[in-house]
C-alpha positions as CSV (number, residue, x, y, z in Angstrom):
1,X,-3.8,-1.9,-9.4
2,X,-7.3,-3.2,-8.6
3,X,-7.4,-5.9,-11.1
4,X,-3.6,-7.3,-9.6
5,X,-5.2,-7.0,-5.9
6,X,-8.3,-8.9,-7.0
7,X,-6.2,-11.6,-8.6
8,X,-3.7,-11.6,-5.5
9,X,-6.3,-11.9,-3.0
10,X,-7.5,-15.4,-4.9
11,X,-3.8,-16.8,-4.7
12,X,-3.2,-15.6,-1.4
13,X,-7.0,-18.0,-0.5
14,X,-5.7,-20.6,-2.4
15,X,-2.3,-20.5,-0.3
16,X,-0.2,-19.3,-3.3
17,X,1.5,-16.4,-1.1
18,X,4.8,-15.5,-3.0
19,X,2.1,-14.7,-6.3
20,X,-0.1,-13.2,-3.9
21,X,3.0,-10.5,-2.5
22,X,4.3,-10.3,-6.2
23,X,0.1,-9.1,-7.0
24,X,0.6,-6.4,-4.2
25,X,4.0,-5.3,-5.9
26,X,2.5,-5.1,-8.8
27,X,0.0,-2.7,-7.5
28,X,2.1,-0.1,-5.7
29,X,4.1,0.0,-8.5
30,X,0.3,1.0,-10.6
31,X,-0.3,3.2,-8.3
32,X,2.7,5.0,-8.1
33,X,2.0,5.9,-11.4
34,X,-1.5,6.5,-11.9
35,X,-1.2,10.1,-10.6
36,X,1.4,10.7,-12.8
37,X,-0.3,9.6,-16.1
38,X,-3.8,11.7,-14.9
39,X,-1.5,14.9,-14.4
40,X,-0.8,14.5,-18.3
41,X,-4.6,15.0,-19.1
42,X,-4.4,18.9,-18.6
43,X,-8.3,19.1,-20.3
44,X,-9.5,17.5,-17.0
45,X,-12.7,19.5,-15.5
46,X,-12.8,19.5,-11.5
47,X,-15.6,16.6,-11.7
48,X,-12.9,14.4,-13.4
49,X,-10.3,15.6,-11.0
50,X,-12.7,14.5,-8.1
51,X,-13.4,11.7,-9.7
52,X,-9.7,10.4,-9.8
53,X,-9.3,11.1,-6.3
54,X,-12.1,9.2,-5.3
55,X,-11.5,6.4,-7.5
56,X,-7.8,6.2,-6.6
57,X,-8.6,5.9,-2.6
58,X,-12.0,3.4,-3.2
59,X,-8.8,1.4,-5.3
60,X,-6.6,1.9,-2.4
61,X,-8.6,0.9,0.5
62,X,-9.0,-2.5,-1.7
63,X,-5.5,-3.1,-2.8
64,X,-3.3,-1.8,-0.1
65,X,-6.2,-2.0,2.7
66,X,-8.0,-4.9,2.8
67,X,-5.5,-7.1,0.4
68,X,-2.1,-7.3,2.7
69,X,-4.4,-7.3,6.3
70,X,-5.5,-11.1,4.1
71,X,-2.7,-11.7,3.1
72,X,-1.2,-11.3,6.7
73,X,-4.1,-13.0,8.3
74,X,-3.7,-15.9,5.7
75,X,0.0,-16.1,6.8
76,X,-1.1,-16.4,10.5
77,X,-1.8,-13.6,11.8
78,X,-5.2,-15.0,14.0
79,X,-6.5,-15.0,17.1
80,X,-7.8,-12.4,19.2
81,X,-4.9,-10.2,19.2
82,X,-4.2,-10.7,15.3
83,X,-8.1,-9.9,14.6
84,X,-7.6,-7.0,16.5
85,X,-4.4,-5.7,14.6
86,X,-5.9,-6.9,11.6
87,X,-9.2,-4.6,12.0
88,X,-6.6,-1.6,13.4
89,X,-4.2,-2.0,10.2
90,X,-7.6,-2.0,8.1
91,X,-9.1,0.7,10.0
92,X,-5.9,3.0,9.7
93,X,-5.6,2.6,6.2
94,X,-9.7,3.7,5.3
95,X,-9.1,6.6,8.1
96,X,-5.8,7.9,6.2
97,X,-7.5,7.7,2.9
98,X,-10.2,9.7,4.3
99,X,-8.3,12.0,5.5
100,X,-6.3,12.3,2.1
101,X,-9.4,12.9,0.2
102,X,-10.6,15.8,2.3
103,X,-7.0,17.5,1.9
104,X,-6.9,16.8,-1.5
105,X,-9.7,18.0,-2.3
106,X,-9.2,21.1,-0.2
107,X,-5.3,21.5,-2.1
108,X,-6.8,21.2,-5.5
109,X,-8.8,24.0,-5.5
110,X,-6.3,26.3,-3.9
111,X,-3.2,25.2,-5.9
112,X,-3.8,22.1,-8.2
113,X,-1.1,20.4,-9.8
114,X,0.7,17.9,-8.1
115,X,1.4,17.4,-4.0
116,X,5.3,17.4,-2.8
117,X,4.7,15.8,0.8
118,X,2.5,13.2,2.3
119,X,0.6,13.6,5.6
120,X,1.1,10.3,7.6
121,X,2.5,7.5,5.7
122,X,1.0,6.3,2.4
123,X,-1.0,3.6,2.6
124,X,0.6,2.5,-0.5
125,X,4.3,2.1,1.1
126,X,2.9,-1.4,2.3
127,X,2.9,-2.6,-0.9
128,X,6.8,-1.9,-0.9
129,X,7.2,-2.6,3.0
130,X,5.3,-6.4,3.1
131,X,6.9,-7.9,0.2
132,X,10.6,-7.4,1.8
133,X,9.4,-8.8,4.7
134,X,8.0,-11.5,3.2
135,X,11.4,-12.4,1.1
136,X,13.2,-11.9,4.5
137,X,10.9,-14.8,6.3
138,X,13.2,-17.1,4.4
139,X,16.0,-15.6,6.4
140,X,14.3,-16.0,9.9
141,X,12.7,-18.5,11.8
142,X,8.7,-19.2,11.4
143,X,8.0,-17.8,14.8
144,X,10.2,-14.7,14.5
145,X,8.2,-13.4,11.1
146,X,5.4,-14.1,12.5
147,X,6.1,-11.7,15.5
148,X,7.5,-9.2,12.8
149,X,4.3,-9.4,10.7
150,X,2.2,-7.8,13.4
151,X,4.9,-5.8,14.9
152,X,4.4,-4.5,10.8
153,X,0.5,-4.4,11.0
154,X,0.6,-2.3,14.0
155,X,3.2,0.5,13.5
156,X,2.0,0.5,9.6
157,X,-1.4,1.1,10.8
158,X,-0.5,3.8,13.3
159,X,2.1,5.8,10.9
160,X,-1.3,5.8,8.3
161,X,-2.8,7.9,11.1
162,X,0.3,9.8,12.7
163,X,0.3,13.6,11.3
164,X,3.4,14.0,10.3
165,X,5.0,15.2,6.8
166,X,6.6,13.1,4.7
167,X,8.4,14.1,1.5
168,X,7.1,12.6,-1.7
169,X,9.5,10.1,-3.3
170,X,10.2,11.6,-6.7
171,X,10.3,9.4,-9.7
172,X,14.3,8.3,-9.3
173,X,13.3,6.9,-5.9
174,X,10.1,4.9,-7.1
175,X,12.1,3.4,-9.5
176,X,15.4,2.7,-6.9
177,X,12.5,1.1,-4.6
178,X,11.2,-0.9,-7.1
179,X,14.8,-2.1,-8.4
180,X,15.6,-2.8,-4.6
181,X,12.5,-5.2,-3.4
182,X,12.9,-6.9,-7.9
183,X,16.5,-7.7,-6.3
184,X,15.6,-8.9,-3.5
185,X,13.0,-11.2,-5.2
186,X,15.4,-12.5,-7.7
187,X,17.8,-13.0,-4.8
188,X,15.9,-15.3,-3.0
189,X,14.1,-17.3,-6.0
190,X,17.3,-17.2,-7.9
């Protein structure tokens, strides 16, 4: 997930933003995975178990933090209102990780195993939410995405921070998401 982030944030510099929104695809779909596949190592001690949380969020704040706030900047999203939802977006998404870090490590030593719900909205759903906007801007005039992209950076940001409680997609729905935004892609560059 890190490693795809990495590489998408040097296409998305270099202008190459349909590689740069396929990289952040290509993340969520690691990450929604990665739990999954450290659930299988049952021999884990709590260190490792700590470890993997911390890792995963340090990942996230990277890859679905700090990579699509660039990538919308890079798109346009400038001045002193896009700085400013920019920083919020960016801000939101470390504050929800936070958050998640301090309940998850709370949850894992009461009950372990795996979580059912989400508190506030992943920050990993933009990885799902920004690349079907950004097959829809060939749908919509220039100046209309451009509104939607920080219309997206704003209510994103504040649904990382809103407590509410989400469900947990289970593994059909990952994979109907994923099947949804590869259509869409394959629509459009079809």
């Amino acid at each position: 997930s890190l490693f795809s982030a990495v590489v998408g944030l040097t296409k998305a510099t270099a202008g190459q933003f349909t590689f740069a929104v396929v990289c952040l695809l290509v993340s969520g779909i690691c990450d929604a995975f990665d739990g999954r596949i450290a659930r299988t190592k049952k021999n884990r001690t709590e260190d490792e178990k700590n470890f993997g949380i911390q890792l995963d969020s340090l990942c996230d704040v990277i890859c679905f933090g700090v990579f699509p706030a660039m990538i919308c900047y890079l798109l346009g999203v400038r001045g002193i209102i896009g700085l400013a939802l920019v920083s919020f977006y960016c801000i939101c998404a470390v504050a929800r990780l936070a958050f998640f870090n301090v309940l998850e490590g709370k949850r894992q030593q009461i009950e372990g195993g795996c979580n059912k719900t989400y508190r506030g909205l992943p920050v990993t759903s933009i990885a799902f939410i920004l690349p079907l906007l950004f097959w829809l801007q060939f749908l919509m005039p220039d100046h209309v995405f451009m509104i939607l992209l920080h219309i997206i950076l704003f209510v994103v940001g504040f649904l990382f921070i809103l407590d509410f409680t989400l469900p947990k997609p289970d593994l059909k729905t990952i994979i109907t998401m994923i099947c949804v935004v590869g259509v869409t892609v394959a629509v459009i560059f079809g």
